[in-house]
C-alpha positions in Angstrom: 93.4 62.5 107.2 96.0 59.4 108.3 98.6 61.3 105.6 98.1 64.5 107.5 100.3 63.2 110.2 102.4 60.6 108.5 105.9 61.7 108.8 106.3 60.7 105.4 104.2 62.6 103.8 105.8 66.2 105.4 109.3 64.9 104.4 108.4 64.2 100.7 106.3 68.0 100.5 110.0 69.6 102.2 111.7 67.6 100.1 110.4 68.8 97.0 110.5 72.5 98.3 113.8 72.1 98.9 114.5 70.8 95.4 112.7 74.2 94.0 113.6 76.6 96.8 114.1 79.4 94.7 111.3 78.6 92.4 108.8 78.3 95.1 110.0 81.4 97.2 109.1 83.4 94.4 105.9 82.1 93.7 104.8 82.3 97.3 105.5 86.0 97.1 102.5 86.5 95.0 100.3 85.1 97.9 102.2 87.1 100.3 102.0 90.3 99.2 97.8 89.7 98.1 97.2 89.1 102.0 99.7 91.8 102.8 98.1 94.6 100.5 94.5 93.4 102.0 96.0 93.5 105.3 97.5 97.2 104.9 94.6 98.8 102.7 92.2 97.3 105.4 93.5 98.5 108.5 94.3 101.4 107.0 90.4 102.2 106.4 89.6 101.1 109.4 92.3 103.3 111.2 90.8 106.5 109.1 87.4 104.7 110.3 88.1 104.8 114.2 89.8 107.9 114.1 86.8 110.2 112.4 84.7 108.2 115.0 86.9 109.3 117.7 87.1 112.7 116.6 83.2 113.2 116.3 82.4 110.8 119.7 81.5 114.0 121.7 78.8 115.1 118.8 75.2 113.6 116.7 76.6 111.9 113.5 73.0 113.1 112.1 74.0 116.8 113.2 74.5 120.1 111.5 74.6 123.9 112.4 72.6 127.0 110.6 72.7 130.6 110.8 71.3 133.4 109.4 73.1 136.0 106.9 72.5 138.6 104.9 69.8 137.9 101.3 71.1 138.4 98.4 68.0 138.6 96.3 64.8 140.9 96.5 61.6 139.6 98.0 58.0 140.5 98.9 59.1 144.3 99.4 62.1 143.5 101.0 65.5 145.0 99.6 68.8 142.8 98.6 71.4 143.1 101.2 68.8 142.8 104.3 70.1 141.1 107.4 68.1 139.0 108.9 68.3 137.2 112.5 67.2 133.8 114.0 64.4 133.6 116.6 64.1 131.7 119.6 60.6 130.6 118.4 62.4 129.5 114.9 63.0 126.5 116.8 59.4 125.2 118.1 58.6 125.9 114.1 61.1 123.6 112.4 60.6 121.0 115.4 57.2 120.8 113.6 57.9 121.1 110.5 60.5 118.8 109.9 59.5 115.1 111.3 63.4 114.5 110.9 64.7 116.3 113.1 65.4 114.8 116.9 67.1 117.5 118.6 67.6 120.8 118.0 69.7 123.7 120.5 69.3 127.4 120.1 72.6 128.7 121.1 73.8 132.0 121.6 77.8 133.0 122.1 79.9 135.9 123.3 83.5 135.8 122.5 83.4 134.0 119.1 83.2 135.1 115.7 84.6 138.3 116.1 82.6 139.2 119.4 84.3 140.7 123.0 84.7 137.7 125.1 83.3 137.9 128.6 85.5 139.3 131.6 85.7 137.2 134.4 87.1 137.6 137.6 87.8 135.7 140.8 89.4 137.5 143.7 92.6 138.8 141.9 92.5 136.7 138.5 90.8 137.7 135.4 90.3 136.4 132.2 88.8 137.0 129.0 86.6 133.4 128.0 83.9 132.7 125.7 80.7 132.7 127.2 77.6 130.4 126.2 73.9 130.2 126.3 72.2 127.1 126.3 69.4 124.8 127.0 70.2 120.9 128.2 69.2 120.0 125.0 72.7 120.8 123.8 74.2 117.8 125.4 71.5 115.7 123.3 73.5 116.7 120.2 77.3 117.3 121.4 78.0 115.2 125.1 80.1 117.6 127.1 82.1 115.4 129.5 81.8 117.0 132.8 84.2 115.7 136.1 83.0 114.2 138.9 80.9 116.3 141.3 79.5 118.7 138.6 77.1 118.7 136.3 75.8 121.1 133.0 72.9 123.2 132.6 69.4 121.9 133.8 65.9 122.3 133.4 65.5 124.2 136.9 68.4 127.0 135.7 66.8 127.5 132.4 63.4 128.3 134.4 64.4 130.4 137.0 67.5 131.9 134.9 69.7 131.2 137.9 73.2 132.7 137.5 75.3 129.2 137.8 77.7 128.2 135.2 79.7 125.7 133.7 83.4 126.2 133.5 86.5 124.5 131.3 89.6 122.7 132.5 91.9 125.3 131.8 89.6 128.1 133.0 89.4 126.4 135.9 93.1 125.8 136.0 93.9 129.7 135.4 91.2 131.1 138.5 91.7 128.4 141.1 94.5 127.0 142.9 96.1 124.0 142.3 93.7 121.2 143.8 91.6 124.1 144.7 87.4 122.3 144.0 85.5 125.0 141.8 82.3 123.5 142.7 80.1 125.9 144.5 82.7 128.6 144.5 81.8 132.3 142.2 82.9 134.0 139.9 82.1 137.2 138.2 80.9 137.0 134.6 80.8 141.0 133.2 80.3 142.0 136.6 77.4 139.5 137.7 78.4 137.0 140.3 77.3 133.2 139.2 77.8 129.7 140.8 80.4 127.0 139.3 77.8 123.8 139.2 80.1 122.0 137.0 83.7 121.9 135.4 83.7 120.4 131.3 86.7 118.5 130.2 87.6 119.6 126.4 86.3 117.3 124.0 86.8 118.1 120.1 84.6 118.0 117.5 81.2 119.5 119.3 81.3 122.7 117.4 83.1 126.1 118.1 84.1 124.6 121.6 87.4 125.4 123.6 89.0 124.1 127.0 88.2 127.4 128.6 84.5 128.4 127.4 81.8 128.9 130.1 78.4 127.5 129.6 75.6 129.1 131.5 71.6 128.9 131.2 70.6 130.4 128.0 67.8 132.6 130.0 70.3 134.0 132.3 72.4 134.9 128.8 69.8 136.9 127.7 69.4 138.8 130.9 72.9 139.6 130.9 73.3 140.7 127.9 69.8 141.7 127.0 70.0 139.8 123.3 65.4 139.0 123.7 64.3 136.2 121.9 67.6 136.7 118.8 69.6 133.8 118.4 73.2 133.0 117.1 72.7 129.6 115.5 70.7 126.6 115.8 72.7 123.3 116.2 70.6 120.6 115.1 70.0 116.8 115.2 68.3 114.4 113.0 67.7 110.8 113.6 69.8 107.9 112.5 67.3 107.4 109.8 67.0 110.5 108.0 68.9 112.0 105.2 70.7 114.5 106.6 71.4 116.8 103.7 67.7 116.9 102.6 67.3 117.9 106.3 69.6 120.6 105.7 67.5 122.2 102.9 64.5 121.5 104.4 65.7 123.3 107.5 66.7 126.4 104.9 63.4 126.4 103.2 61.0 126.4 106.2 63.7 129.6 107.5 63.0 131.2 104.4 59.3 130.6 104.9 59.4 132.2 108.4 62.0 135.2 107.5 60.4 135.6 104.2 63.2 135.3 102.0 63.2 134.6 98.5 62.9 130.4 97.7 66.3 130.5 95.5 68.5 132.9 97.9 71.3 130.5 99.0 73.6 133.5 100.6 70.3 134.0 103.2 71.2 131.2 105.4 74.5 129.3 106.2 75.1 125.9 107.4 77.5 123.7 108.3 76.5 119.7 107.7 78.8 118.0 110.0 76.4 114.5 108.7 77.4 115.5 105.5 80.8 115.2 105.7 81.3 112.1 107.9 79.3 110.4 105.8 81.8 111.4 103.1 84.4 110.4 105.0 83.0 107.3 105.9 82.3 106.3 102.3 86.1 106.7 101.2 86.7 104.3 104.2 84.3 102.0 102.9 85.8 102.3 99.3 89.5 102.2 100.3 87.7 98.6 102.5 86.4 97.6 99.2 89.4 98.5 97.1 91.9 96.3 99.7 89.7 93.7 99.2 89.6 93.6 94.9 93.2 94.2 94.8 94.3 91.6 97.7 91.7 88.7 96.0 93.1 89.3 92.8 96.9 89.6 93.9 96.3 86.0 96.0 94.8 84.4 93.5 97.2 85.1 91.1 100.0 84.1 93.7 97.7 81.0 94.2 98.1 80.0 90.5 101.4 80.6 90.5 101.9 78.2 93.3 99.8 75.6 91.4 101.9 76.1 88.2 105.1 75.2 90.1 103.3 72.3 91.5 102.6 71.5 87.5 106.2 71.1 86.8 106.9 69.6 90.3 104.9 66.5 89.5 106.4 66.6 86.0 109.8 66.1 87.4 108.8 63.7 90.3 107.2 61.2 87.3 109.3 58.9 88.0 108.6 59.4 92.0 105.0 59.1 91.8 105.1 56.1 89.4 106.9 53.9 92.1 104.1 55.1 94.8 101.8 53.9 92.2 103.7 50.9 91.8 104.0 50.2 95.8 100.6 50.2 95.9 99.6 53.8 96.2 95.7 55.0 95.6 95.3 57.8 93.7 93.6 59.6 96.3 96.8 59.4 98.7 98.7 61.1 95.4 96.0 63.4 94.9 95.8 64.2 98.7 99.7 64.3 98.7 99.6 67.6 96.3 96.4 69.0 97.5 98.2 69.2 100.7 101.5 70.4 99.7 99.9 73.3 97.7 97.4 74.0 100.2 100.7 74.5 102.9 102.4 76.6 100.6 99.3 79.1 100.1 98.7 79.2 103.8 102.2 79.6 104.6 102.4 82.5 102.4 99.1 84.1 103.6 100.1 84.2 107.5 103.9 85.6 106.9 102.0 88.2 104.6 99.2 88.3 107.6 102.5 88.9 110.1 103.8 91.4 107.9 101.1 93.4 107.4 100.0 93.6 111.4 103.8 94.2 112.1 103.1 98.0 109.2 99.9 98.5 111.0 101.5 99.1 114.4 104.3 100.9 113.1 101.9 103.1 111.8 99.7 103.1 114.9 102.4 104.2 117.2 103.6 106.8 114.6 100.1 108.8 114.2 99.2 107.9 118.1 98.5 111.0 119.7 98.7 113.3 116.5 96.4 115.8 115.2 95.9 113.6 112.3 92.3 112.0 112.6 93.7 108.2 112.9 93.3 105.4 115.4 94.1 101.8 115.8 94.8 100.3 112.5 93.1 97.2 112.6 91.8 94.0 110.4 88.7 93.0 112.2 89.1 89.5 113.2 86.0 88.4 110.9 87.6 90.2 107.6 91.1 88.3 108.5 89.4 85.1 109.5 87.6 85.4 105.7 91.0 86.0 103.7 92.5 82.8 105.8 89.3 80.5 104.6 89.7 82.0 100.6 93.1 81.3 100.8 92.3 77.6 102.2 89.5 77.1 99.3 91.7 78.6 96.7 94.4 76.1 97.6 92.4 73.3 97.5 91.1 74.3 93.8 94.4 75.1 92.8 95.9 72.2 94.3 93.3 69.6 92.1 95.3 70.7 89.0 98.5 69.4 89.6 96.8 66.6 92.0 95.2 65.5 88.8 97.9 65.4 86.8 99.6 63.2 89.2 96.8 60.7 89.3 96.7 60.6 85.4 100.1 59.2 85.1 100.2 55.4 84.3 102.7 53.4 86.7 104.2 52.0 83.9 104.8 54.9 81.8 106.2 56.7 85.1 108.9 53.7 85.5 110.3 53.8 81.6 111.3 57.8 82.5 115.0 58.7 82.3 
């Protein structure tokens, strides 16, 4: 530890940089571009990471959608082709069938998927929005972010099918004045007055959503537009534990069950597995993670031997050096210490200009894709990953460094002084 801050010792590791400047700046590259490629490929995955997390914040990881089609096979004395429609009791059925599922939203929708939107009017504005039917449940699944003062569809609306609604920002912006408060104003929806309770702010990700959709009770929807107990599509949680994609056919077979539909018709039933797909998407994070990590160990260590080799011929050219610190009364564990250190500053030198480097590509790319439609956010090593790579590179120095540091040790004082 006392040749750590000896004087000496720092002016004898510069000076034999400098005598192999070129030499060494080339072999340090190795190390610098391992920690840089780790640094990169890493924040890169976890920029991919954040910005799929981002994207889906407003909606159940564990969630998926289903709807009913059209079969496309025979069954029990049913003809190919016949269209079939989901039920509001559907719901209390797969709730107990299917242990895995937490949540799950019967949802109805007028304006989407080819259907006339709903007219609304206040005083002399109209406009033509999507209208929704739901229970609270929804915001279980997909969080709709409502401003202050307001608030989303409640147990009490969906009981009394009271005519109150939930507006979006920009419907709000095209009916209302300028600083004008919706809140307990009306509107007319097709005609039928209802109260704004609430005002959603746009949040993507949480299905078919828009800034300008209305939300209202799903009760009151079917009053409006007389649609009984039929519903559009179910969105639907599982819990954190399940697997969502078996939850997805189990959800199809018990449908099929209910509808009586042929086991083996896939065109019956459609779905959309947003689980499915994150989990994809987190997996190719996790690989490009694990990839960074492969490539940027094996590109340092291979920097890290380099570094040791040119520390092989350093002590073979500073013989004559080392022989005279023998000869002066120098231990072999100051010599060995003496390399172990200068190798160990070179590798660590390396790694934190490669570690600069890399954070400095990061935020370039950060501030490039900030605000894009590109799913990517904050590029970032996490401080344990970087912390890791810093104590390998230490440990690798130190390894490396006991090759050369031997060497040094094994030469004989007097063999070191007869050198030319």
């Amino acid at each position: 530890m006392r040749l750590l801050f000896d004087s000496n010792t720092w002016q004898e590791i510069f000076g034999s940089i400098r005598k192999n400047k070129v030499r060494t700046v080339i072999t340090m590259i190795g190390v610098l571009w391992g920690i840089f490629v780790y640094i990169a490929m890493s924040g890169a995955a976890k920029g991919l990471d954040n910005g799929f997390e981002k994207q889906f914040e407003s909606v159940a990881i564990n969630s998926l959608f289903t709807w009913a089609q059209s079969t496309s096979m025979p069954y029990a004395g049913f003809k190919t082709g016949r269209q079939l429609q989901l039920k509001l009791g559907d719901a209390q059925v797969l709730q107990n069938r299917i242990p895995e599922i937490e949540y799950i939203a019967p949802r109805n929708v007028r304006g989407v998927f080819g259907g006339s939107p709903g007219l609304i009017v206040r005083g002399q504005k109209t406009g033509n929005y999507a209208v929704y039917g739901d229970y609270p449940v929804f915001t279980r699944i997909a969080t709709k972010k409502i401003y202050d003062g307001g608030r989303f569809v409640n147990d009490k609306d969906i009981e009394n099918a009271r005519k109150v609604c939930v507006i979006g920002e920009r419907t709000q912006e095209e009916l209302f004045e300028k600083g004008e408060n919706p809140i307990g104003e009306f509107i007319r929806i097709d005609n039928v007055y209802f109260q704004v309770v609430g005002v959603h702010k746009f949040t993507p990700g949480g299905g078919f959503e828009s800034d300008s959709d209305i939300y209202i009770p799903f009760t009151t929807y079917q009053k409006l537009y007389n649609t009984g107990d039929r519903v559009a599509w179910f969105t639907i949680a599982a819990y954190d534990t399940a697997d969502v994609v078996q939850v997805e056919k189990d959800v199809k077979a018990v449908l099929k069950s209910i509808h009586r539909v042929h086991p083996e018709d896939e065109r019956a039933f459609g779905s959309f597995n947003l689980g499915e797909i994150f989990n994809r998407i987190m997996g190719f994070a996790n690989g490009l993670t694990f990839i960074s990590l492969i490539v940027g160990v094996a590109t340092i260590l291979a920097g890290v031997i380099g570094i040791g080799a040119i520390l092989l011929i350093s002590v073979k050219e500073r013989t004559k050096e080392l022989g005279v610190r023998r000869a002066l009364g120098a231990t072999p564990r100051e010599i060995r210490y003496l390399i172990i250190l200068e190798c160990l500053f070179l590798t660590l030198l390396a790694g934190i200009i490669g570690v600069v480097l890399g954070a400095a590509v990061l935020n370039l790319v950060g501030n490039l894709t900030e605000g894009g439609d590109f799913p990517y956010t904050n590029p970032t090593v996490p401080i344990p990953w970087l912390l890791g790579a810093l104590g390998l590179m230490v440990v690798l120095g130190v390894l490396i460094g006991l090759i050369p540091a031997q060497r040094a040790v094994s030469i004989r004082p007097i063999d070191a002084l007869r050198e030319e």
